[in-house]
N, C-alpha and C positions, 0 to 999 in steps of 0.2 A: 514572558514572551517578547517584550522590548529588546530591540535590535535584532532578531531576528528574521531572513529575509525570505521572501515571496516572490515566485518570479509569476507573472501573467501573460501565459502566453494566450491572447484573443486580439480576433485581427478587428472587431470592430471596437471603435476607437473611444466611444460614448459609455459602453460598458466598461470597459479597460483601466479608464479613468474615474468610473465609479468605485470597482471594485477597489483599485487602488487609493482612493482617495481616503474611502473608509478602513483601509488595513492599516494606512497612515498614521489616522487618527488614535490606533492603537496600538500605536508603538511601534510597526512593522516598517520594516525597509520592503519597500512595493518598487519593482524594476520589470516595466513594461514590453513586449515582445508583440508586432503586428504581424511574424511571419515565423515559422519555424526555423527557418537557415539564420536568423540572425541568434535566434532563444537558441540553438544548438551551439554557434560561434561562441556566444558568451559565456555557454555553460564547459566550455573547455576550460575558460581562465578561472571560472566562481562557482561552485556548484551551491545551491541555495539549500536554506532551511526546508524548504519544501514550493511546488508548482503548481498552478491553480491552473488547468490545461482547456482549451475550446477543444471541441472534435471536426469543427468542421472551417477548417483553415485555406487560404488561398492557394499554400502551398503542397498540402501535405493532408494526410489524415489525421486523428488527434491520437485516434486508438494503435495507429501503427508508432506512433510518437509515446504512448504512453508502454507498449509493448517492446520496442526497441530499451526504453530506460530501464523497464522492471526485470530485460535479459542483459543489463549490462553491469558487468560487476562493479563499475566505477560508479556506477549513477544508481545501482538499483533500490538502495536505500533512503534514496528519495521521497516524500511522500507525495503522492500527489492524486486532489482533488480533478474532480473531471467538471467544468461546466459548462455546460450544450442546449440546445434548445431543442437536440432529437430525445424526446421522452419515451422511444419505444421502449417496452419493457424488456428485448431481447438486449439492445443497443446497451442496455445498464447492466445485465446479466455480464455481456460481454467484456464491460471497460473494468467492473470487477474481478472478473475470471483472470483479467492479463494484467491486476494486479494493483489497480488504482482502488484509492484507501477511502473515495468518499464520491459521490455522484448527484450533480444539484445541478437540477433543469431549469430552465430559461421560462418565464420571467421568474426571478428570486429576489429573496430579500439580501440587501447588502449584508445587511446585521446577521441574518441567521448564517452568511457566507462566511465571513468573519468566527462569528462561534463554532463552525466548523471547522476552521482552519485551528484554531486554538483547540479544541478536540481534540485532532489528528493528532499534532504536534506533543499532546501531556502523553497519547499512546504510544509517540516512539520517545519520548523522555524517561526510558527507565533507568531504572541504575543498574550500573555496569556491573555483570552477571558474568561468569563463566562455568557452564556444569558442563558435567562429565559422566555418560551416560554408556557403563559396559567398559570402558577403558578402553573404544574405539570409537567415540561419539564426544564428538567438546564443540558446545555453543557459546559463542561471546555473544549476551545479547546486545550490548553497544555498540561493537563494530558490525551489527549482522553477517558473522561470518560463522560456517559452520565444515568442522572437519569431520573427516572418517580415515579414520588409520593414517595421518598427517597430511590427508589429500583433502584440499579444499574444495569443497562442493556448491556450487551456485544457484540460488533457490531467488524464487520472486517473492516481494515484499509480506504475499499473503500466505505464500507457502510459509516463510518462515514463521509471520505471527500464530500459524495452526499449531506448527512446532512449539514456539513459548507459551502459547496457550495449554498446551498440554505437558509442559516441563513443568509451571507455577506447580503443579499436585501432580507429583509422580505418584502412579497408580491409582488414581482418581479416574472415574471414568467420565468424561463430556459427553453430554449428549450431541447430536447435530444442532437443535435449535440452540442450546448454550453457546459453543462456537460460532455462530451466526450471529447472536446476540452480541458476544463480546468483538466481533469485527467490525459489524456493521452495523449496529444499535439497534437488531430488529428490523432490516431494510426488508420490505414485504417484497419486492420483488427478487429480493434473492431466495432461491429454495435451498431444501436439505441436499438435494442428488450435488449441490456445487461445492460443497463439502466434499463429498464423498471423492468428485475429478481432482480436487485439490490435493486429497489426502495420497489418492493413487498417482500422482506425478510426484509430490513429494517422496513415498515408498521408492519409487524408480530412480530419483538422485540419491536418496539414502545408500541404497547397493545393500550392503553386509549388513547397515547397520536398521535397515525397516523394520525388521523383525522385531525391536524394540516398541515399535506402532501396534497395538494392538485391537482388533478391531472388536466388540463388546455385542453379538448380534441380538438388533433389537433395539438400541440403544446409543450407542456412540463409539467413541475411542479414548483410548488412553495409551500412557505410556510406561512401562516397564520393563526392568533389567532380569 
């Protein structure tokens, strides 16, 4: 994880420097943001290892902030942590749905922030993969890039891990709770039904090639040619 960089976007300035201080201490390059138009400016020239995001910022929301990056093709593979102090259980439903990879409510522990962050980052540390699924389906999993008949198709960070989730074992069938587990470590506030919107927006960018999604009733999904 050393050199690796963090950007923290949180406008209060006592956390910011907490958080960052202890990412420090673990090797991480911590580059501090009190406002979204500046963490936006910078992120033109640098795009980071991954983004430790507030939701509830002076300028901006955090969830339109983390929905704007997870529908842009430049930035979507970004990971990024959400941490807030609004602990509704819907508020977390939501920052997951639109694609953010981890959710840690205010007050936290640095430490367990930190091991969070090193989490996230061994999940998109995989090795560079490319299948090919039907001879109209090819997934890089390193660049998160996914084509259909040579047309590149734009997926959010969760849609695509459902997709490598279910590429690891073609013709394996997942259950809901398996896929939930392996996203989001058994996060009790997320249900099964958020699989299932994930599964149907991703069939919908798929086009020709969902059909390879198959749904398993009773049970889960899997994928097959």
């Amino acid at each position: 994880m050393n050199g690796k960089t963090v950007y923290i976007v949180e406008d209060e300035q006592d956390i910011s420097g907490l958080v960052a201080l202890h990412l420090r201490k673990s090797g991480f390059i911590a580059i501090e943001f009190q406002s979204s138009q500046n963490f936006f400016n910078f992120l033109k020239n640098q795009i980071p290892d991954l983004v430790i995001l507030d939701l509830m910022l002076p300028d901006a929301d955090g969830l339109e902030i983390c929905k704007y990056l997870k529908a842009s093709p430049d930035y979507q593979s970004i990971p990024v942590i959400i941490l807030t102090a609004r602990s509704d259980e819907s508020d977390k439903i939501l920052g997951l749905e639109l694609g953010a990879d981890d959710y840690v409510t205010k007050p936290f522990s640095p430490r367990e922030l930190v091991a969070r962050v090193k989490s996230v980052l061994r999940r998109h540390s995989v090795e560079h993969t490319i299948v090919s699924i039907g001879g109209i389906l090819v997934v890089d999993t390193q660049k998160y890039e996914i084509h259909v008949k040579n047309k590149k198709i734009h997926l959010t960070t969760t849609e695509f891990n459902i997709l490598k989730i279910l590429l690891s074992k073609k013709g394996w069938v997942f259950s809901r709770e398996k896929i939930l587990e392996l996203l989001w470590h058994g996060e009790k506030a997320v249900i099964d039904r958020t699989i299932d919107v994930h599964i149907k927006k991703l069939r919908e960018k798929l086009g020709e090639a969902d059909k390879f999604i198959k749904n398993v009733r009773g049970i889960g999904y899997k994928i097959e040619e």
